[in-house]
Structures are given as structure tokens and as C-alpha cells.
C-alpha positions as CSV (number, residue, x, y, z in Angstrom):
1,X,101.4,174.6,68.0
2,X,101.1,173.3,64.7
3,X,98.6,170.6,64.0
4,X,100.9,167.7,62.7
5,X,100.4,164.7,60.2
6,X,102.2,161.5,60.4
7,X,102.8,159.2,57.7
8,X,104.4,156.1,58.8
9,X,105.9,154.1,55.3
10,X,108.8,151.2,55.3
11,X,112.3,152.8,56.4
12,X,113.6,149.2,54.8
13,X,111.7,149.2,51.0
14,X,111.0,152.7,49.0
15,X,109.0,150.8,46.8
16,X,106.2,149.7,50.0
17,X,105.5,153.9,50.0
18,X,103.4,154.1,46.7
19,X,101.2,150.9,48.0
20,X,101.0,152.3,51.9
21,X,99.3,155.1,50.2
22,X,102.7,157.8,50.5
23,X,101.2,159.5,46.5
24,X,97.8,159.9,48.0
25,X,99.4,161.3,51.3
26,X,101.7,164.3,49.4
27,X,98.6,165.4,47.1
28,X,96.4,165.3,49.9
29,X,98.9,167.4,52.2
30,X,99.9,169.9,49.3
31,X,96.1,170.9,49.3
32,X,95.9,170.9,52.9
33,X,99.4,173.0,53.0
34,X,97.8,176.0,50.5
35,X,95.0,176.7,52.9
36,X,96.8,176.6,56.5
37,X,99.7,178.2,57.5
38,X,99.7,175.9,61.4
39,X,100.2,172.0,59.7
40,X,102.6,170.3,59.4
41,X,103.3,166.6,58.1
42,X,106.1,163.9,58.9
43,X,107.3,161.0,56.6
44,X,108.7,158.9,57.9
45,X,109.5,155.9,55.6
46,X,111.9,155.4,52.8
47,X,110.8,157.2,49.2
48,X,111.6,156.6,46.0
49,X,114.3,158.9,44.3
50,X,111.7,161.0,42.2
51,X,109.8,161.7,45.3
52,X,112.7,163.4,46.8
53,X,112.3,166.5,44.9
54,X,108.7,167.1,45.1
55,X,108.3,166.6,49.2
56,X,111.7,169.6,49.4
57,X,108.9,171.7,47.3
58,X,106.9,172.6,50.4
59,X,108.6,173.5,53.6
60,X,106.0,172.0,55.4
61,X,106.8,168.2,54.8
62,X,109.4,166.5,57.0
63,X,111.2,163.3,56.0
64,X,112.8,161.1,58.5
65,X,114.4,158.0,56.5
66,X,117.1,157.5,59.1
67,X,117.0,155.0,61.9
68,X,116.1,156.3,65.1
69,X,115.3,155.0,68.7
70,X,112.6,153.4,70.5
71,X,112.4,156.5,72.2
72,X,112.4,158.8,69.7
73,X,110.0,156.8,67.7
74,X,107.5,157.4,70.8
75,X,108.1,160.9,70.8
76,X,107.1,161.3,67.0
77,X,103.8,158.9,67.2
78,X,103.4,161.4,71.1
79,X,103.8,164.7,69.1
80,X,101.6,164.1,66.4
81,X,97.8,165.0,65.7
82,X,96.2,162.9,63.0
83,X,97.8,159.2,61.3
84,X,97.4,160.1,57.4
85,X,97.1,156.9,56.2
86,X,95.3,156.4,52.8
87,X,96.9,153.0,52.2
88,X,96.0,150.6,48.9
89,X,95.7,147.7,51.8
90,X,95.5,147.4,55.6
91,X,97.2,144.1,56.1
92,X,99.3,143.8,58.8
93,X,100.0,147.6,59.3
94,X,101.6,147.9,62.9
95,X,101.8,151.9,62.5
96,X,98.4,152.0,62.1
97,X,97.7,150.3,65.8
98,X,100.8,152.1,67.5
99,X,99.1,155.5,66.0
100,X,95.8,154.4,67.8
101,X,97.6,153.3,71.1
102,X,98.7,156.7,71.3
103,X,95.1,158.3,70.4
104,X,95.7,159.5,66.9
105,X,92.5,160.2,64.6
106,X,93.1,158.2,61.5
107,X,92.3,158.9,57.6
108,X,91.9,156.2,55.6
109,X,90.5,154.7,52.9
110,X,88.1,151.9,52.2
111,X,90.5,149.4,51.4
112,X,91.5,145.8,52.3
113,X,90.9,145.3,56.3
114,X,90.9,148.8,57.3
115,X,87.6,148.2,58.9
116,X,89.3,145.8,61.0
117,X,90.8,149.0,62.9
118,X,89.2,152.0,61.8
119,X,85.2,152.4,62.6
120,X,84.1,155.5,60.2
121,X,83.4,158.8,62.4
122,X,84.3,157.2,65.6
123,X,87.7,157.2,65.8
124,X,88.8,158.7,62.2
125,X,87.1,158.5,58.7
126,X,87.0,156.4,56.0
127,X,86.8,157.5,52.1
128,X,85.6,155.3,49.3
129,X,88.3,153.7,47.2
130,X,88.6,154.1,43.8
131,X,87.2,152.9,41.2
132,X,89.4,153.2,38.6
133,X,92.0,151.4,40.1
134,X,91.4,147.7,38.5
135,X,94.3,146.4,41.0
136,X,91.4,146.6,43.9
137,X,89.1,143.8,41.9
138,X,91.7,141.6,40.6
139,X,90.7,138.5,43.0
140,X,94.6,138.2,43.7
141,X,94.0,141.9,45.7
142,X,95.7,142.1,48.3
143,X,98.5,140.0,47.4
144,X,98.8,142.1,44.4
145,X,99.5,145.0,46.0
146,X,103.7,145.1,45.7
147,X,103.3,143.7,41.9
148,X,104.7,145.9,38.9
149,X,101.2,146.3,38.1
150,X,99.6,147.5,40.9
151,X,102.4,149.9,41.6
152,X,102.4,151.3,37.8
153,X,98.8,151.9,38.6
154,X,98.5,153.3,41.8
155,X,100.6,156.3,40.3
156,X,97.6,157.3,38.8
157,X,96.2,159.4,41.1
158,X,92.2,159.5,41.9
159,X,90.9,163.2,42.6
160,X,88.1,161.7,43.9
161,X,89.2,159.9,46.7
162,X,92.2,162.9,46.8
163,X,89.3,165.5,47.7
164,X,87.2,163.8,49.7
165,X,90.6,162.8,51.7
166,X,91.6,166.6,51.8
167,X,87.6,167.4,52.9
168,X,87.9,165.2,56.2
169,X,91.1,166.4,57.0
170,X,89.9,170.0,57.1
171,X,87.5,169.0,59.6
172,X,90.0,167.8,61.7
173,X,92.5,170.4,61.2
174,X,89.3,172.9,62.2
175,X,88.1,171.0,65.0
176,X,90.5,170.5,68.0
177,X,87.5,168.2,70.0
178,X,87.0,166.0,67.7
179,X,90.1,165.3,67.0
180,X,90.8,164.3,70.7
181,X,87.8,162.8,71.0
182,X,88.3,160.6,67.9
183,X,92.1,160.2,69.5
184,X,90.5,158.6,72.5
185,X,88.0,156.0,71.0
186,X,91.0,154.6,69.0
187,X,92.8,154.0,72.5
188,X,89.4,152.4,73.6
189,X,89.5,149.6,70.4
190,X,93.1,148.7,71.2
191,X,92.4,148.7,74.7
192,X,89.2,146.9,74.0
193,X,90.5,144.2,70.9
194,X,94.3,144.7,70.5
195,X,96.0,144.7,74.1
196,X,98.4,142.4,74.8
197,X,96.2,140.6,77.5
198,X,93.6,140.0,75.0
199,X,96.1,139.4,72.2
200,X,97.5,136.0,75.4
201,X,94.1,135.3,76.2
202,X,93.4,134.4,72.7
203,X,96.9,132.6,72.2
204,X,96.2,130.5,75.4
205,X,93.0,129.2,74.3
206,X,94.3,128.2,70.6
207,X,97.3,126.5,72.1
208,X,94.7,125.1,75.1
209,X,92.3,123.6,72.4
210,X,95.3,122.3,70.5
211,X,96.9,120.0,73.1
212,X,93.3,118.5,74.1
């Protein structure tokens, strides 16, 4: 079967897919897409209007901006190979722990709180950020991240963090093992730091200490 991407954006605000890293995601996939003929990649978020055209270019992207079902939404993360996820900032990013609960591998960049999640070569890789983009050393990062500035920015793409994206997706796409094995050790952190019983545990003793 084909080895497929996700990319999981905002299905509510176009404008969160430049910042959740959707630019890095189409240039990194169009370089992936000239090589192999078995990938594949799924959107599913909202894009902005001059996206449109460039993602019905290659035959090989799917976009799903329309509402679907719980169900269906468990199919897509259940069907997919590898969470393409080179986002501008980590905060709060509930696709990127769903993706792990159902073993993806992830891609990612070095950005705000992605180590939180991700631990590089264990249960995906992690690419340096760039360092042309001033946005990441502007001491109101992250909170920056939906200004017009940042997004006028981020537009500008890196090549360096673009091919060293594209080189640790090859070794994925070549190498069915690790990818299942790097799919499994992100199961282990949520199972380890992220499960519900761990999330009450730590709720109970905040409350606890609270009403001493």
C-alpha cells in the first residue's frame, strides 16, 4: 500500500496552516512526491485560497477541509504512516498526541515545546529551526506566532530546514521497521506521560493540595 503522510492543520482558521507548518509540509512532500511513486499525503485543515491551486498540482496530496466524524477521524489518524508536522510552535497541538496514541512516527522541527512530545530518533526526528526566521527570537515567540508578522515571514521558506526535513522522511519512507518501531515508542510516551489516568492523577493531587 502506499506509505501515507498526515498533516493535521485547523479545519476552523486557514490562516493557523502557515504557523502549524502546512508551507514547510507542501515543499517538503513535492520533493518527496518526485522520487516515489507509493506516498501519499493527507491535509486535513483549512488552507488559504492561494494554496488551493498549488496542492491540485500533484495528484498525490489529498485535502479534507470538510467536517467529518469521530469515526472517520480515527480511520484517517489509523490509516496513516508518518504525522508530518514541521510546525513554527508546539503549543497545545492535540493532533500531535492523537498521532502518537495511534503510533505514528513524527517529523518535526526544533521549535517551541516540541521536545515536550517528540524525543529525536526514538519516536520520530527533529530538524533544527531556522535561523533566518527572526519571529523564533523575538522574546514575545510563541505568542507571536498568529501575528501579521510572523505569518508574512514564515512564507519565506528555509531550504535548509526543507532538505534536511525531506532527508528524514526518506529514511522513513525506505525503512518500514523503523517506522513501526518509532510508531510504538510514541504509544509508550503517551501511555507513559499523557494517559488519562496520569493526566487525573496529577489533577487530584493539585486539587488535593489546594483544599489543605
Amino acid at each position: 500500500k502506499k506509505i501515507r503522510f498526515l498533516f493535521m492543520g485547523s479545519i476552523n482558521n486557514p490562516n493557523d496552516f502557515d504557523f502549524k507548518g502546512g508551507l514547510n509540509t507542501i515543499e517538503v512532500f513535492d520533493k518527496l512526491s518526485k522520487k516515489y511513486d507509493d506516498i501519499e499525503l493527507i491535509i486535513r485543515s483549512r488552507v488559504p485560497e492561494e494554496i488551493r491551486t498549488r496542492i491540485k498540482e500533484n495528484p498525490k496530496i489529498i485535502l479534507m477541509e470538510n467536517e467529518i466524524s469521530f469515526q472517520e477521524l480515527i480511520n484517517l489518524y489509523a490509516s496513516s504512516d508518518i504525522l508530518l508536522c514541521p510546525s513554527h510552535t508546539y503549543l497545545g497541538l492535540m493532533a500531535l498526541l492523537e498521532s502518537m496514541s495511534f503510533k505514528l512516527p513524527i517529523l518535526a522541527i526544533d521549535t517551541y515545546a516540541v521536545r515536550d512530545y517528540v524525543v529525536n530518533n526514538y519516536n520520530g526526528f527533529i530538524v533544527p529551526k531556522s535561523k533566518n526566521l527572526k519571529g523564533y527570537y523575538d522574546p514575545s515567540y510563541p505568542t507571536n506566532v498568529r501575528s501579521k508578522e510572523f505569518l508574512i515571514e514564515v512564507k519565506n521558506i528555509d531550504n535548509k530546514v526543507i532538505s534536511k526535513l525531506v532527508e528524514k522522511a526518506e529514511i522513513l519512507v525506505k525503512n518500514r521497521k523503523l517506522r513501526r518501531n518509532m510508531g510504538e515508542n510514541s504509544r509508550k510516551i503517551i501511555d507513559s506521560k499523557f494517559s488519562i489516568s496520569i493526566r487525573n492523577k496529577k489533577l487530584k493531587r493539585i486539587f488535593d493540595e489546594a483544599i489543605k
